[in-house]
N, C-alpha and C positions, 0 to 999 in steps of 0.2 A: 550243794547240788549233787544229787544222787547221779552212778556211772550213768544209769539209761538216760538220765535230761540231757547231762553233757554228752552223752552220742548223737542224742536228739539236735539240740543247739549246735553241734559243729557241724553235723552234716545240714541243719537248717542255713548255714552261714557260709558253708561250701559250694550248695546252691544258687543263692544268692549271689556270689563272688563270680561263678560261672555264667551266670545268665546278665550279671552287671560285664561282665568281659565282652560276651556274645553282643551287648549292645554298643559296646564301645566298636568292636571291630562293623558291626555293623555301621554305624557311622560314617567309621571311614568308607565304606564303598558307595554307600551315599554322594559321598561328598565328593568320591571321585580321585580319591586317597591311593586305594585300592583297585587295582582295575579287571577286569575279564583275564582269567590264566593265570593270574599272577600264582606264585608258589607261595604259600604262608609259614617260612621256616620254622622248627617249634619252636630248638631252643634261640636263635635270634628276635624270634617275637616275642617269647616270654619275656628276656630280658631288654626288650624296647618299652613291652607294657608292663614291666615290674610284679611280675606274678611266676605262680610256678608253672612248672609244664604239666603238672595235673589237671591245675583249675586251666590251663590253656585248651588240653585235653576235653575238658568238658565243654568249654566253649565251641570247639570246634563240632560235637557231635550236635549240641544244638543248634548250630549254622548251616550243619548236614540235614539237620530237619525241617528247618524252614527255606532249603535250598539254594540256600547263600554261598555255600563252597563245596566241592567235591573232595572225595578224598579216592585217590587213583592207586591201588596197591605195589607197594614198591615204588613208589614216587614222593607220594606225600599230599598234601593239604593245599589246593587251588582255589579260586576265587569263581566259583561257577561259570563256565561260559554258554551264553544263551542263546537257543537256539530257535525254530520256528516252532517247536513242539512245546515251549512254552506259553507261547505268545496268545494263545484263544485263552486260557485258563486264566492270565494276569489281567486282560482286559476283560471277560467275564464278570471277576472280582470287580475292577475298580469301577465299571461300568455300574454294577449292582449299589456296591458301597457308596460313592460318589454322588449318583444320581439318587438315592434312597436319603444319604445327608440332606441334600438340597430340601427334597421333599419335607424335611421335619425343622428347617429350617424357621418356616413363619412359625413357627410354634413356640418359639424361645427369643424372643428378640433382644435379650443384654446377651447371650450366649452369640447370638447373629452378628451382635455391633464389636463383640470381642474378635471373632473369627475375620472378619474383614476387614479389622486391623492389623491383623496377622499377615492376609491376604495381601491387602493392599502394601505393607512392608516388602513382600518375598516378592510382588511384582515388581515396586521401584527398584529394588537389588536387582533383579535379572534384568531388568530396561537398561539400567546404569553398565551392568557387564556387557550385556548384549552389544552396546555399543562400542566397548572398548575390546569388543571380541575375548573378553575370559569368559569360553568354555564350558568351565568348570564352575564355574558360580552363578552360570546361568539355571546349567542342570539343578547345582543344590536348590535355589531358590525356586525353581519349579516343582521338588518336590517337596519343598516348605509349602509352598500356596496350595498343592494336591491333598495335604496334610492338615492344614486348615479347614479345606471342606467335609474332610471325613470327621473334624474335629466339632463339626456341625450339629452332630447326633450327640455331640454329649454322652459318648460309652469310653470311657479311660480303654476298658480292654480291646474294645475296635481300632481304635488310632497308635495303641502299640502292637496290633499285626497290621495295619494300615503302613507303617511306617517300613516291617519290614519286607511289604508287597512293592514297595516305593522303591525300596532298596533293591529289590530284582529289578523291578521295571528297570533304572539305574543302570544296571549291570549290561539290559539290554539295548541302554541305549549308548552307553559307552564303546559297544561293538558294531555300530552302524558304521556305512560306507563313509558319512559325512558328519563330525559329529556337530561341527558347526551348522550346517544346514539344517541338521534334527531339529536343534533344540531353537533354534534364532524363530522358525516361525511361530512356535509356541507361545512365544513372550506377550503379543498382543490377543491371542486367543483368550489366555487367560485372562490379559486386562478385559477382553468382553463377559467373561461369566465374570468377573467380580462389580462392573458397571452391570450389570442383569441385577444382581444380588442385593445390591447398594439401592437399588429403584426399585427392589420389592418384585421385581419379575421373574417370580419365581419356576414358573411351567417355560418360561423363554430361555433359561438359566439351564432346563435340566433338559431341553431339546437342542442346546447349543452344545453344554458337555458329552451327550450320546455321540453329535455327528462328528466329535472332538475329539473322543475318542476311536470312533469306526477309522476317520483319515489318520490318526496316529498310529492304529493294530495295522493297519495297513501298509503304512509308510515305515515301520519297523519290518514285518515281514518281508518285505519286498529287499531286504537290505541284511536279509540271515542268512546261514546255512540251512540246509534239507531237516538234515537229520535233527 
């Protein structure tokens, strides 16, 4: 291998390494791992996630891009905290995405009956938590079923920024007054748009998810800071 491939190929692999990080950390906040504020120390999370503090480094700038964590001069690396000046923009998005999936939904029906296995899984998880009050598995598995429907469309690259519009929403719902209250009503919402979806009721499906999400940007808002 001549020097320029191998400059080529490590910084091809550098990238890689950095953006496979960004997904991992993303994860965690998903899942509820990571929470709003948090501080992301470098050299303690490099050596939690077995990488160096460069590729940690790069992770970090692509998580500053898709607005997953802050970076506060003279302090360090935080886990975004969300505020109401995000909240028209994320629901905008998902409103668009979400309700556009639905729509191309009858168009693919082994892709439909794959997704609504998926769905249907992430709702029985959050029903199951829901009940024993874990929280945090409620949230994951609400953004696994929200994930599912964008996975509707059939575009790999929508459903990996699908995933990390998820992960902010996430962020901001882990910041609400109640986090239990957020998420508990959500659980049968969603079993309604995946019973819509399963009966083919697809315009019923995508005027349930709109008013599903208007009472969610709402009921987040109402439970943020100004600024």
């Amino acid at each position: 291998m001549c020097p320029q491939s191998f400059k080529i190929s490590h910084m091809t692999q550098a990238i890689a390494a950095s953006l496979d990080l960004a997904a991992r950390i993303t994860a965690k906040i998903d899942q509820g791992v990571l929470t709003p504020g948090t501080r992301l120390p470098e050299v303690a999370l490099a050596e939690e996630l077995g990488v160096s503090r460069n590729t940690l480094r790069e992770a970090f700038r692509v998580l500053m891009q898709d607005g997953l964590v802050d970076h506060i001069p003279n302090r360090g690396v935080f886990v975004h905290t969300f505020t109401k000046s995000d909240v028209e923009d994320i629901y905008a998005y998902r409103t668009f995405i979400e309700v556009a999936a639905i729509r191309s939904a009858r168009k693919n029906p082994q892709l439909l009956e794959q997704s609504l296995g998926v769905m249907r899984e992430a709702y029985e998880r959050g029903a199951a938590a829901n009940a024993v009050g874990d929280w945090q598995t409620v949230g994951s598995a609400n953004s696994a079923f929200h994930l599912a429907i964008v996975d509707l469309a059939g575009v790999a690259r929508l459903s990996a920024d699908a995933r990390k519009v998820l992960a902010l929403a996430r962020i901001g719902f882990m910041a609400t007054y109640n986090v239990e209250t957020f998420h508990s009503i959500y659980v049968e919402k969603n079993h309604q748009i995946l019973k819509y979806l399963a009966a083919g009721e697809f315009e019923e499906a995508e005027q349930y998810l709109q008013k599903y999400f208007e009472d969610s940007r709402d009921d987040l808002s109402a439970h943020l800071p100004e600024f």
